[in-house]
PyMOL commands that place a pseudoatom at each C-alpha (Angstrom):
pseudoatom trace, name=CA, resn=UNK, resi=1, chain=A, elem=C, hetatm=0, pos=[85.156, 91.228, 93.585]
pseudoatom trace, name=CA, resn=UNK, resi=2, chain=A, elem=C, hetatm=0, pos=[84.437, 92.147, 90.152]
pseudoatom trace, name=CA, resn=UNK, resi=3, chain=A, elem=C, hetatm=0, pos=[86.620, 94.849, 88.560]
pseudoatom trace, name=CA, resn=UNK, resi=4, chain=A, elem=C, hetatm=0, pos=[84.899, 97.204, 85.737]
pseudoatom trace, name=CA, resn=UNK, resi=5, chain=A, elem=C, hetatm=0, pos=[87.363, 99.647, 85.129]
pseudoatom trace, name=CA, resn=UNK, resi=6, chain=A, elem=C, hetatm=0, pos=[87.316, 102.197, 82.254]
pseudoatom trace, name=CA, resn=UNK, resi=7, chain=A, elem=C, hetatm=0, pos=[89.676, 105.170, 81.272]
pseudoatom trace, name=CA, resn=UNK, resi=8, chain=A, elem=C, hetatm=0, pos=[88.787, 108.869, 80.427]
pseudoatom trace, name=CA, resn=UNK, resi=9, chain=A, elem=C, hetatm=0, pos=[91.437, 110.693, 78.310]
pseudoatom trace, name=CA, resn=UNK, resi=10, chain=A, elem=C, hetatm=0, pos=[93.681, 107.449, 79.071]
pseudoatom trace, name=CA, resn=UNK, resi=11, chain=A, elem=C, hetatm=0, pos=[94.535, 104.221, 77.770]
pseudoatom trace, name=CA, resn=UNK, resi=12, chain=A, elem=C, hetatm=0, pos=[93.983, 101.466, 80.774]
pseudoatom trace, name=CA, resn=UNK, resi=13, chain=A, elem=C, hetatm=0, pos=[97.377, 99.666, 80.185]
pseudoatom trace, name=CA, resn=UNK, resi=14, chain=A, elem=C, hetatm=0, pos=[97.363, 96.056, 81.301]
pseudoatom trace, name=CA, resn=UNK, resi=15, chain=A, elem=C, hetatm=0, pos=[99.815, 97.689, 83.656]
pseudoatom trace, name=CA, resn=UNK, resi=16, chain=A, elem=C, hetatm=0, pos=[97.751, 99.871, 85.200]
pseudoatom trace, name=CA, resn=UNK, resi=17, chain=A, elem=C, hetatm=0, pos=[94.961, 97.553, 85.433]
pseudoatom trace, name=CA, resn=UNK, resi=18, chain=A, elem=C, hetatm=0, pos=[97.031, 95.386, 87.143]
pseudoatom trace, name=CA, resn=UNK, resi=19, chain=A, elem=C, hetatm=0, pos=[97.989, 98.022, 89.876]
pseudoatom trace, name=CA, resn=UNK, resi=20, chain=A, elem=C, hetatm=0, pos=[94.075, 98.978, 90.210]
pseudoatom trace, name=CA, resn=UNK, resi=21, chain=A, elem=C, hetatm=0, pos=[93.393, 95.253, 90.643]
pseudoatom trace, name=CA, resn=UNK, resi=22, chain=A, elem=C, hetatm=0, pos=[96.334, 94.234, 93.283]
pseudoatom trace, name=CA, resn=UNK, resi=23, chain=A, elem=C, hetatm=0, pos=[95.816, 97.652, 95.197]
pseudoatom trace, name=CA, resn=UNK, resi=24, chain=A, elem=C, hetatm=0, pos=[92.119, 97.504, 95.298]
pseudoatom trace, name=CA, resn=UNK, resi=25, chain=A, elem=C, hetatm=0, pos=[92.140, 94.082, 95.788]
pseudoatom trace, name=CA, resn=UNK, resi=26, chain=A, elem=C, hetatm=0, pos=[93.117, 94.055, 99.020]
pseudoatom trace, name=CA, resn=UNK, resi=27, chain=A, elem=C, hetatm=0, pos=[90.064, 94.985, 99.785]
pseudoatom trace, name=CA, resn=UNK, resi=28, chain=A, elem=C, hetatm=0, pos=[88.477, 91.276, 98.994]
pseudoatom trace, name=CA, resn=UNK, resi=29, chain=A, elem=C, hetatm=0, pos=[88.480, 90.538, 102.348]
pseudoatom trace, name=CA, resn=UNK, resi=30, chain=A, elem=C, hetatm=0, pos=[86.018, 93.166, 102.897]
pseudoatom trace, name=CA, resn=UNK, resi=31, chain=A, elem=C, hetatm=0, pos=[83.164, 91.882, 100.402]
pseudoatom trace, name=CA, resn=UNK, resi=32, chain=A, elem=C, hetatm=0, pos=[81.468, 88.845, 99.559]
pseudoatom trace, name=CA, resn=UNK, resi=33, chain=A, elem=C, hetatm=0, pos=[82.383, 87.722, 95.785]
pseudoatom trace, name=CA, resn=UNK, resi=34, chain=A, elem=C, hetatm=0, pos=[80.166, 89.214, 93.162]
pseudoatom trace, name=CA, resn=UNK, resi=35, chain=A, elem=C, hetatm=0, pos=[80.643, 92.901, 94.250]
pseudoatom trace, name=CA, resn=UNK, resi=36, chain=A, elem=C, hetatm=0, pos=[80.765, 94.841, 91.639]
pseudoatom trace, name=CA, resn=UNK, resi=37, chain=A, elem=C, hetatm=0, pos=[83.761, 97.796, 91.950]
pseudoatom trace, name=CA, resn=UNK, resi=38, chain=A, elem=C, hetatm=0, pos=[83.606, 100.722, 89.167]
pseudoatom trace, name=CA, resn=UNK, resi=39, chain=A, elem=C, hetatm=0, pos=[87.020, 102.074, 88.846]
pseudoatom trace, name=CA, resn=UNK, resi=40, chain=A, elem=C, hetatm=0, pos=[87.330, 105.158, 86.599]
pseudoatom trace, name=CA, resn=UNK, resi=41, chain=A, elem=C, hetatm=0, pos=[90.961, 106.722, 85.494]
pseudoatom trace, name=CA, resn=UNK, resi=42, chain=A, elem=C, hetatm=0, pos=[91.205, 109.926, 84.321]
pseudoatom trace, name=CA, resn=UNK, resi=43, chain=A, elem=C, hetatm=0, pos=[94.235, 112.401, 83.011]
pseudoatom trace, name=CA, resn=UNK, resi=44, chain=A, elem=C, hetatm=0, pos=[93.217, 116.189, 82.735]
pseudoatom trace, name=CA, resn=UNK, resi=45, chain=A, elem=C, hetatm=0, pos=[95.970, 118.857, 82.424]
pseudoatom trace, name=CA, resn=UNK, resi=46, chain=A, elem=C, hetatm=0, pos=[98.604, 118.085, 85.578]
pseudoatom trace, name=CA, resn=UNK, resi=47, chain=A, elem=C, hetatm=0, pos=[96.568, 115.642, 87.196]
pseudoatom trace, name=CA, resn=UNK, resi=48, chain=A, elem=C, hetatm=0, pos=[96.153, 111.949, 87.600]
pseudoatom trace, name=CA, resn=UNK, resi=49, chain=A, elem=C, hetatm=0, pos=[92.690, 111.360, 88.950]
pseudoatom trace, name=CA, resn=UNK, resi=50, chain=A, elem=C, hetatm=0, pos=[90.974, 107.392, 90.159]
pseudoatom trace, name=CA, resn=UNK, resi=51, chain=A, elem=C, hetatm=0, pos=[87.563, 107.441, 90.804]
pseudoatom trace, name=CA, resn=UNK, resi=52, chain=A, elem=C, hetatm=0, pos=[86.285, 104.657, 92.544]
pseudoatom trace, name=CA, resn=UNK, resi=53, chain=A, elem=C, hetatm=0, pos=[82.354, 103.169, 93.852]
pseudoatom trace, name=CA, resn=UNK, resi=54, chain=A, elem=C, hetatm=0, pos=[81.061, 100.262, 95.327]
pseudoatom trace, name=CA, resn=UNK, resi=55, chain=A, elem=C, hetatm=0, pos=[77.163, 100.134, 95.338]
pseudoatom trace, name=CA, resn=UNK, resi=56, chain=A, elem=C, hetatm=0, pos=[76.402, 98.319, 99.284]
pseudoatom trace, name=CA, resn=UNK, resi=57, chain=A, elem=C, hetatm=0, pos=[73.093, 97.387, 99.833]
pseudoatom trace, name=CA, resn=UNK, resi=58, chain=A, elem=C, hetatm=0, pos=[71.498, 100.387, 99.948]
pseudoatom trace, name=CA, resn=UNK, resi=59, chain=A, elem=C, hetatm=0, pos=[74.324, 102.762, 100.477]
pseudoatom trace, name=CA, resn=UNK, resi=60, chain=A, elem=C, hetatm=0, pos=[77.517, 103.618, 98.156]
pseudoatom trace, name=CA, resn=UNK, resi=61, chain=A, elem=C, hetatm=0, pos=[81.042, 103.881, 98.735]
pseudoatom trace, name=CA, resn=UNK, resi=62, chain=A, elem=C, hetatm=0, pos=[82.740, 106.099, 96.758]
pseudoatom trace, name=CA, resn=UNK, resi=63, chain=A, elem=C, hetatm=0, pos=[86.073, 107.818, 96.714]
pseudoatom trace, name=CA, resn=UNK, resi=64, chain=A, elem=C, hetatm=0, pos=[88.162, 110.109, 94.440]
pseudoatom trace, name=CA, resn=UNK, resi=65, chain=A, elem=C, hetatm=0, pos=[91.790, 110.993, 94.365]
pseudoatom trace, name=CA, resn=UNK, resi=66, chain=A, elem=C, hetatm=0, pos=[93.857, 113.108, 92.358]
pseudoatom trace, name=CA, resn=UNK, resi=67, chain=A, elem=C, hetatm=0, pos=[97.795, 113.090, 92.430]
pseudoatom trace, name=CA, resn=UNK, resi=68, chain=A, elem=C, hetatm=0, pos=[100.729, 113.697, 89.880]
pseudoatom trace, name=CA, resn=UNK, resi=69, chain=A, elem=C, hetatm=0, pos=[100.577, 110.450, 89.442]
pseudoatom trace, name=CA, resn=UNK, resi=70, chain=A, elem=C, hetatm=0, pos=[98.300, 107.666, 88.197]
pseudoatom trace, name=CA, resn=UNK, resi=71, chain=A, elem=C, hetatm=0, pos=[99.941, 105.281, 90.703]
pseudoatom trace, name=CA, resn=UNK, resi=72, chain=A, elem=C, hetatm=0, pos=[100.214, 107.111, 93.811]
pseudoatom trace, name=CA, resn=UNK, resi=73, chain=A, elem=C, hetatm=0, pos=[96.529, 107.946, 93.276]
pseudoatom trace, name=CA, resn=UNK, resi=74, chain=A, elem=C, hetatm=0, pos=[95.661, 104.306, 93.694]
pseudoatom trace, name=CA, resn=UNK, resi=75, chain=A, elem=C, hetatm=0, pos=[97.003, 103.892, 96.584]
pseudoatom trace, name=CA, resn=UNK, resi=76, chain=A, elem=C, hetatm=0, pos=[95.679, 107.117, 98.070]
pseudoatom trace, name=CA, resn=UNK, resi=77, chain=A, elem=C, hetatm=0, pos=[92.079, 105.743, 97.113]
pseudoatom trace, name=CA, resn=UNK, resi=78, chain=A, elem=C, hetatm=0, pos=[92.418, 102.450, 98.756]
pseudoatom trace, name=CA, resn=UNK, resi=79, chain=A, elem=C, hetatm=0, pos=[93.681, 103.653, 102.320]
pseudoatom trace, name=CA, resn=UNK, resi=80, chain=A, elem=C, hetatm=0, pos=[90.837, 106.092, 102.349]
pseudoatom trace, name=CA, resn=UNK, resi=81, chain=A, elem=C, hetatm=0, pos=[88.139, 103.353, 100.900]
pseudoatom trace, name=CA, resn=UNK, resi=82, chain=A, elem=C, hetatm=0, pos=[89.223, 101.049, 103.967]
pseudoatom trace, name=CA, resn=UNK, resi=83, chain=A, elem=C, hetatm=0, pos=[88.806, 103.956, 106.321]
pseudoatom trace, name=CA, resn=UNK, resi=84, chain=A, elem=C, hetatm=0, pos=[85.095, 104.501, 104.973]
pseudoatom trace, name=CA, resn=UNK, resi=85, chain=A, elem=C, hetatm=0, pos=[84.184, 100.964, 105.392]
pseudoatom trace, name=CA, resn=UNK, resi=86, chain=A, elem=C, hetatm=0, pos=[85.493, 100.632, 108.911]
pseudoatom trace, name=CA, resn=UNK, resi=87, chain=A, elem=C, hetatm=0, pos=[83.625, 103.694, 109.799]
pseudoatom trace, name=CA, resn=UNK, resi=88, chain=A, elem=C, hetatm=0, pos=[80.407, 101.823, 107.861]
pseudoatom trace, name=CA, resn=UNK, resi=89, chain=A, elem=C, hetatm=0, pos=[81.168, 98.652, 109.753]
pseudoatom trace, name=CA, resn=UNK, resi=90, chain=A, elem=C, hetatm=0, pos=[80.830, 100.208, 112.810]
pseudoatom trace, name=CA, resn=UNK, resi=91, chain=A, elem=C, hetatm=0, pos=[77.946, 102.020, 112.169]
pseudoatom trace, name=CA, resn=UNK, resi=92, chain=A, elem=C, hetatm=0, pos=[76.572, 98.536, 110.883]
pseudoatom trace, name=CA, resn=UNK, resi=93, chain=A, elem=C, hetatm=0, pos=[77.194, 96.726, 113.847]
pseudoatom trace, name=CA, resn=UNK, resi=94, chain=A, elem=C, hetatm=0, pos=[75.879, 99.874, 115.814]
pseudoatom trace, name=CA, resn=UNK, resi=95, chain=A, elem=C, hetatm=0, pos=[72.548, 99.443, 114.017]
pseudoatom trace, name=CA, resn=UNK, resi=96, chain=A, elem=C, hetatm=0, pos=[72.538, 95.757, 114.008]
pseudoatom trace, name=CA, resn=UNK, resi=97, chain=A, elem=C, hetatm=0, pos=[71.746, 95.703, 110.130]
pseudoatom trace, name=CA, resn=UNK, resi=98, chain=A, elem=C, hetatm=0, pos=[71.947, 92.912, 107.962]
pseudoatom trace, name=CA, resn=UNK, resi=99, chain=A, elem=C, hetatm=0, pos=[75.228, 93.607, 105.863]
pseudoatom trace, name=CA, resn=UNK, resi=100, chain=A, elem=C, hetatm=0, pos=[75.047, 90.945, 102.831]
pseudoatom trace, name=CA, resn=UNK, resi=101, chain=A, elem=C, hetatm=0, pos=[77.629, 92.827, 100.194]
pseudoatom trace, name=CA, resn=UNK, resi=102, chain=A, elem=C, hetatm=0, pos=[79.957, 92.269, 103.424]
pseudoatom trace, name=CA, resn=UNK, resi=103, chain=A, elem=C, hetatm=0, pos=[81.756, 89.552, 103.992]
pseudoatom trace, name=CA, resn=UNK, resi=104, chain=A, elem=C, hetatm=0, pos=[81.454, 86.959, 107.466]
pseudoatom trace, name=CA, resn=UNK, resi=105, chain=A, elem=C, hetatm=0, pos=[85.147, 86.998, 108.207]
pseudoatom trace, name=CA, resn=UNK, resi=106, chain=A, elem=C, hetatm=0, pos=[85.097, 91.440, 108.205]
pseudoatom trace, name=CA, resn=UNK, resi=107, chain=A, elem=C, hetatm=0, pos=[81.498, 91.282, 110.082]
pseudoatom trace, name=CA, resn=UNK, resi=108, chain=A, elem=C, hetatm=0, pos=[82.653, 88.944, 112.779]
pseudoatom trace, name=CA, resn=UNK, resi=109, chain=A, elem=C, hetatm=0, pos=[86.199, 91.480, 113.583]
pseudoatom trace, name=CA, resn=UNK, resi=110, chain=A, elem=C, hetatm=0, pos=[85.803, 93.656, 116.725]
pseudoatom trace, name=CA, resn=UNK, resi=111, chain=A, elem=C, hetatm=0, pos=[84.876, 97.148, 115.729]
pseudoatom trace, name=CA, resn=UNK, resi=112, chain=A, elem=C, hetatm=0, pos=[87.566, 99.864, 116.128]
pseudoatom trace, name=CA, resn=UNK, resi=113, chain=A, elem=C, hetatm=0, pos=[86.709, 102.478, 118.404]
pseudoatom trace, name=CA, resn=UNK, resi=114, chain=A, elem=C, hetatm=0, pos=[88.446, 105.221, 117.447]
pseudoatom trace, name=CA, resn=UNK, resi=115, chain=A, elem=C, hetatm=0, pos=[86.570, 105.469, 114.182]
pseudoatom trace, name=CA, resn=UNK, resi=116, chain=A, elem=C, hetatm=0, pos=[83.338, 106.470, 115.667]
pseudoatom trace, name=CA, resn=UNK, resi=117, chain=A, elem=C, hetatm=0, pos=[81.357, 109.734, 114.441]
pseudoatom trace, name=CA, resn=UNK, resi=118, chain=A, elem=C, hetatm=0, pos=[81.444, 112.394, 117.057]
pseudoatom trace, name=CA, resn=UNK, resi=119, chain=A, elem=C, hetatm=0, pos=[79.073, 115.669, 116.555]
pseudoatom trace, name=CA, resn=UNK, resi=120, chain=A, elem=C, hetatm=0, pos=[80.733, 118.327, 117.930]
pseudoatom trace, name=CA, resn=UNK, resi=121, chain=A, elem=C, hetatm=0, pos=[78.216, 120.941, 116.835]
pseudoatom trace, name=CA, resn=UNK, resi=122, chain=A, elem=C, hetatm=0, pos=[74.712, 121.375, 116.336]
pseudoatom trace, name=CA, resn=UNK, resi=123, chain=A, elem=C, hetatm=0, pos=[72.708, 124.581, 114.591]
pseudoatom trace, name=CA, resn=UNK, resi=124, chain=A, elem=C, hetatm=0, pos=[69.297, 125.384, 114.000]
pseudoatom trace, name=CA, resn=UNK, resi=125, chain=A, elem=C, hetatm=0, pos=[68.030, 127.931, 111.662]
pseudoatom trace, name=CA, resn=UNK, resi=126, chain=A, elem=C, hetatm=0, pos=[65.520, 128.533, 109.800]
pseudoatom trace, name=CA, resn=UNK, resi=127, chain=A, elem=C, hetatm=0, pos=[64.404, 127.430, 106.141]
pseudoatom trace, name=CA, resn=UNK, resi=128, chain=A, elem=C, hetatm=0, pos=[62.720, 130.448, 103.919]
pseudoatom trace, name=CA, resn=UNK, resi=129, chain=A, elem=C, hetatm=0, pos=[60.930, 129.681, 100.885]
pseudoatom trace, name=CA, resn=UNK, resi=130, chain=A, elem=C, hetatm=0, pos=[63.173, 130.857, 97.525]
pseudoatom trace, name=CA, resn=UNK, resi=131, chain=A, elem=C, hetatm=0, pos=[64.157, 129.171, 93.973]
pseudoatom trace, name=CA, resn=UNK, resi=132, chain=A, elem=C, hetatm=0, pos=[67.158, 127.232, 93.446]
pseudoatom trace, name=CA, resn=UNK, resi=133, chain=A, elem=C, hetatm=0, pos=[68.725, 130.194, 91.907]
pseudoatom trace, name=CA, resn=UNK, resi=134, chain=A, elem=C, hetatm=0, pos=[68.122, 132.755, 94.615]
pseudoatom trace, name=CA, resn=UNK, resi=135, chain=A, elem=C, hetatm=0, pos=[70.177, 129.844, 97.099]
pseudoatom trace, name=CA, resn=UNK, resi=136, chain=A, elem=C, hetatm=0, pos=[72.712, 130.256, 95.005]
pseudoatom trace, name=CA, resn=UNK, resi=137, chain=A, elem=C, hetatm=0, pos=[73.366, 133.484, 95.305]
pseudoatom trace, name=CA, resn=UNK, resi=138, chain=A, elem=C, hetatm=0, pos=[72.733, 133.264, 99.153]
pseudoatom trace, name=CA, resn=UNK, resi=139, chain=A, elem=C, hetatm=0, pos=[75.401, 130.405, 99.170]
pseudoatom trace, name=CA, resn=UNK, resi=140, chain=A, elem=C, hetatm=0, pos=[77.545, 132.782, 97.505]
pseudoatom trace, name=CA, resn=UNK, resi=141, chain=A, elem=C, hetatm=0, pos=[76.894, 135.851, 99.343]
pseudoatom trace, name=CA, resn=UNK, resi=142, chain=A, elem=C, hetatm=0, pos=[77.380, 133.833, 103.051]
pseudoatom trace, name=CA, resn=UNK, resi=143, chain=A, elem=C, hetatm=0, pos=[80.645, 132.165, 101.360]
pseudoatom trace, name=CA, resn=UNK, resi=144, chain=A, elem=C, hetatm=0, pos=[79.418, 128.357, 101.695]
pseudoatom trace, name=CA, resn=UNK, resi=145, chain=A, elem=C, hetatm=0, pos=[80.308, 125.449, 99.977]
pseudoatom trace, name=CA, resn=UNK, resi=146, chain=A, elem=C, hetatm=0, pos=[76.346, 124.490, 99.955]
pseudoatom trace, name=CA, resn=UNK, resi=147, chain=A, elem=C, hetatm=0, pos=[73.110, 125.951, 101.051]
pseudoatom trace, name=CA, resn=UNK, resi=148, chain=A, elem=C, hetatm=0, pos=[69.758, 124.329, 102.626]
pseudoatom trace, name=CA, resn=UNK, resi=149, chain=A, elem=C, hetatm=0, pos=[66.354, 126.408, 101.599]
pseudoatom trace, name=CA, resn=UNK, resi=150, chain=A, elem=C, hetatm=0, pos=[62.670, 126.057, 101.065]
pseudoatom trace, name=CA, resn=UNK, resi=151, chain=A, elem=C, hetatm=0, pos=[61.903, 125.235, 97.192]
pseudoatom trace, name=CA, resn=UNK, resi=152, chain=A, elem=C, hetatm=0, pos=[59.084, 127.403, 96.337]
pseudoatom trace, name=CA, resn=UNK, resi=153, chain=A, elem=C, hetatm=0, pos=[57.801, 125.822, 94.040]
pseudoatom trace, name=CA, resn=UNK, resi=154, chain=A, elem=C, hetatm=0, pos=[57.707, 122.640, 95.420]
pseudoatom trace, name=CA, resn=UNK, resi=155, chain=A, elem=C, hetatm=0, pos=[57.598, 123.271, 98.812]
pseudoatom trace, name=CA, resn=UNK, resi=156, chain=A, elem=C, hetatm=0, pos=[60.269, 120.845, 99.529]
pseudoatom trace, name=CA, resn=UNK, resi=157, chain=A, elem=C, hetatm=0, pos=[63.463, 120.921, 101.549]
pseudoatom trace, name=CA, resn=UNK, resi=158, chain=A, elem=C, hetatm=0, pos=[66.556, 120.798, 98.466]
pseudoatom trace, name=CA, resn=UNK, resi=159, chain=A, elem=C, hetatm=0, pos=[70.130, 121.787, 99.284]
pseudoatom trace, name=CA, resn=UNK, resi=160, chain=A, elem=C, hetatm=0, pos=[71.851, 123.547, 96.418]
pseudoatom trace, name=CA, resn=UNK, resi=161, chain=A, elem=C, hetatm=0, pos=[76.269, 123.278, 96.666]
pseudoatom trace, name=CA, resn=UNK, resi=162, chain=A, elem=C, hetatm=0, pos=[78.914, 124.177, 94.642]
pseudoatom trace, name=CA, resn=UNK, resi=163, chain=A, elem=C, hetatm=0, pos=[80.766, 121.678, 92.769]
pseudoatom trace, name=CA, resn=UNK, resi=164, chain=A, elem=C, hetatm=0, pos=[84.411, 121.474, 91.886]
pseudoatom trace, name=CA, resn=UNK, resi=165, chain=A, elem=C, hetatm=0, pos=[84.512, 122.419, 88.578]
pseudoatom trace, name=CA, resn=UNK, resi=166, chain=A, elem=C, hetatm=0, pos=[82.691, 125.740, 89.764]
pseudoatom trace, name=CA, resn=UNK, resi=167, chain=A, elem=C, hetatm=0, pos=[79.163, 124.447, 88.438]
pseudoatom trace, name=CA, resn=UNK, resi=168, chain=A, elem=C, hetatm=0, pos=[76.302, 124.224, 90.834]
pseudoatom trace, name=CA, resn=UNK, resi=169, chain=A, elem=C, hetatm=0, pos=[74.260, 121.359, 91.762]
pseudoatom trace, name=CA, resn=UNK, resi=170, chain=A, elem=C, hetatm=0, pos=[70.887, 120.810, 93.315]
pseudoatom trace, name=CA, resn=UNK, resi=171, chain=A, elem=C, hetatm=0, pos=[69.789, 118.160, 95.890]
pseudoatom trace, name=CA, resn=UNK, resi=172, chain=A, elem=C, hetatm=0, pos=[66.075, 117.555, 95.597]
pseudoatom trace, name=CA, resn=UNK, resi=173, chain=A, elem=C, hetatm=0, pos=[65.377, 114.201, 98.266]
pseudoatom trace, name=CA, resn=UNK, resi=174, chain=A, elem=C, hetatm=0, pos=[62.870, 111.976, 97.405]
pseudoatom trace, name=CA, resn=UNK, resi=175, chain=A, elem=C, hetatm=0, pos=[60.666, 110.318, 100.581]
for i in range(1, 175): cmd.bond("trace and resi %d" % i, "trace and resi %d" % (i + 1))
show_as sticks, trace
zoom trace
């Protein structure tokens, strides 16, 4: 695994690389050799913050912590990163895909059960033509974190959601 790690409003002591390579690194056994992991530190105010993605063929694996501490963030990141790619493994194995960023030795271990995705509800409604702004306000007004509607002026499916720093954001899919 290759390491590219960079530092927002904090120097990336040999220290800390060091921690973000031995934690992180445990995770070897989970990837062939030239997979490229982006590891991004960050201090704002109170908060510690390690963002961290893995581009998979195809798909990404990304996670995000935030903690008092630089440190404890770390390891917060990693046991949720090895959650996300057991749950991926076993929808791999599910869909008998081809998984080359994995590697053999993580392909060939039996799939844990317990991890699989269970729906437990489904709901239809329907989609009404507006602009992005107008599904904001809807979002808003029905208290949701995001908001599926009809683009008028494309005529397209987008999903509109609110992100953490209070700013919204627009989905528009490509096919």
């Amino acid at each position: 695994m290759k390491f590219i790690i960079t530092g927002r409003n904090i120097q990336v002591t040999p220290g800390l690389k060091a921690a973000v390579e031995e934690k992180l690194g445990k995770l070897k056994r989970y990837f062939s050799s030239d997979t490229e992991v982006y590891v991004t530190l960050s201090v704002q105010k109170d908060s510690q913050k390690i963002e961290v993605t893995i581009p998979v063929k195809g798909n990404i694996i990304r996670s995000e912590q935030e903690s008092s501490d630089m440190y404890v963030s770390i390891d917060l990141v990693e046991e949720v990163i090895e959650r996300q790619l057991r749950r991926y493994k076993t929808k791999l194995t599910r869909q008998k895909q081809n998984a080359q960023s994995f590697s053999s030795l993580f392909m060939e271990e039996e799939a844990e059960e317990d991890e699989t995705i269970k729906i437990v509800k489904s709901k239809r409604f329907g989609v009404k033509p507006m602009d992005p702004e107008e599904a904001c306000i809807q979002m808003e007004l029905l208290g949701h974190s995001f908001y599926v509607f009809s683009n008028a002026q494309t005529n397209e499916v987008n999903v509109v959601y609110k992100r953490k720093d209070g700013a919204y954001g627009l989905i528009e899919p490509e096919f």
